[in-house]
N, C-alpha and C positions, 0 to 999 in steps of 0.2 A: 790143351797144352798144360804141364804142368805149372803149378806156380812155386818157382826155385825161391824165391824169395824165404817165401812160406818153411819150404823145405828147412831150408839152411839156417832160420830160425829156429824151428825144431831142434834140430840137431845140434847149433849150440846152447840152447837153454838145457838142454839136456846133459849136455859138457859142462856147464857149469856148475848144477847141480851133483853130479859126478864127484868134482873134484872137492865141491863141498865137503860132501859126505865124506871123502876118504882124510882130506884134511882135521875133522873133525874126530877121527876113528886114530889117525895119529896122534892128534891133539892128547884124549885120552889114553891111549897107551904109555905115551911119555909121562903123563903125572900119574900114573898106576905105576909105573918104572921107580919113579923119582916117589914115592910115600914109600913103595916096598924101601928101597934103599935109605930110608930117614928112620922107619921100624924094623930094619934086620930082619924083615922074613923072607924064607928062603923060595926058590921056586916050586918046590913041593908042596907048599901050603897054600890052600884052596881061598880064592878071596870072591868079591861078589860079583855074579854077573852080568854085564853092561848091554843097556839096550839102548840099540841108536835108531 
């Protein structure tokens, strides 16, 4: 018999982790948004890139 318990752990640590990450992918975009718009550069100019 399966162990659902087990299962259903899985699958939310897995969700949690998830939303971590995208959270944190927003996180940075916003303060990448927010330094471009304090430096006036434009979207054409190449800035560095982010590894999560």
């Amino acid at each position: 018999m399966p162990d659902y318990k087990e299962m259903y752990l899985i699958m939310v640590r897995a969700t949690e982790k998830a939303l971590r990450i995208l959270i944190e992918a927003q996180q940075t975009c916003e303060e990448l948004a927010m330094a471009e718009d304090e430096t006036g550069r434009t979207d054409g100019e190449k800035s560095e890139s982010i590894t999560i």
